[in-house]
C-alpha positions, -999 to 999 in steps of 0.1 A, spaced: 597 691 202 621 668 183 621 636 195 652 625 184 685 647 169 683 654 134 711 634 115 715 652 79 741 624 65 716 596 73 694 619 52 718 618 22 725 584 23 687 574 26 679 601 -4 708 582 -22 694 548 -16 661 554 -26 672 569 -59 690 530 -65 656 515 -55 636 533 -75 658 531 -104 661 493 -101 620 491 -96 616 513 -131 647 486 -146 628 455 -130 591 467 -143 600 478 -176 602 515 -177 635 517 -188 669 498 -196 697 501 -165 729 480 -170 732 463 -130 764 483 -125 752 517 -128 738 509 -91 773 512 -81 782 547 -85 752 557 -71 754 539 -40 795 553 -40 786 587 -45 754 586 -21 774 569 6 803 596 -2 781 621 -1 770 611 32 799 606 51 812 642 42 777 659 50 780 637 88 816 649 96 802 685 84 772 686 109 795 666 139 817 693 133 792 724 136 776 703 162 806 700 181 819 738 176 781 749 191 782 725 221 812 739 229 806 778 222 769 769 244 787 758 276 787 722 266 777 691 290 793 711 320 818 688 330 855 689 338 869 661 316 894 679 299 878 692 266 915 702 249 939 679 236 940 646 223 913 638 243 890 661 225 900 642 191 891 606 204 859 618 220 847 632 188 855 605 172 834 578 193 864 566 211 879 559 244 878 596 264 913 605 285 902 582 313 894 553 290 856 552 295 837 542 263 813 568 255 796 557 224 796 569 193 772 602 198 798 611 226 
C-alpha cells in the first residue's frame, strides 16, 4: 500500500539535483575539472524538466479522478472553477483548498 501519492516531477527534479551534487563532489575531490557555472544549466533544465513532467501527471491525474467518479461532491466541477481548483487556488465558493486540491 502506498503510503503517500507518487509525485514523478519531484522525482525529476531530485534525479536532477543529485546529478549537480555529484558533479560538484567529483569537481571538489579532484576527479575532474567543472567550471562553477555549468551547475546552472543543470539545475535549469532539471527544474524545467520537472515542472513540465508535474503539470503532465496533475493533468492525467486530474482527467482519471474525473473519469473514476471523483471526490463525489456537488461543487461545480465545470468552468472557471475547475481551472482555479487545479491550480491550488480559491474553489467557486472561495474556500482554500491547498495545493493537492
Amino acid at each position: 500500500m502506498l503510503r503517500h501519492e507518487f509525485r514523478p516531477g519531484r522525482l525529476v527534479a531530485g534525479t536532477f539535483f543529485v546529478l549537480a551534487g555529484v558533479t560538484f563532489a567529483g569537481d571538489a575531490g579532484g576527479l575532474w575539472d567543472t567550471p562553477w557555472f555549468a551547475m546552472i544549466p543543470i539545475v535549469v533544465v532539471g527544474l524545467a524538466l520537472a515542472a513540465v513532467t508535474a503539470l503532465l501527471a496533475g493533468g492525467i491525474r486530474r482527467r482519471r479522478r474525473g473519469t473514476d467518479g471523483g471526490e463525489g461532491g456537488t461543487s461545480g466541477g465545470g468552468g472557471a472553477s475547475a481551472g482555479a481548483e487545479g491550480r491550488g487556488g480559491a474553489t467557486a465558493t472561495g474556500a482554500w483548498r491547498g495545493p493537492t486540491g
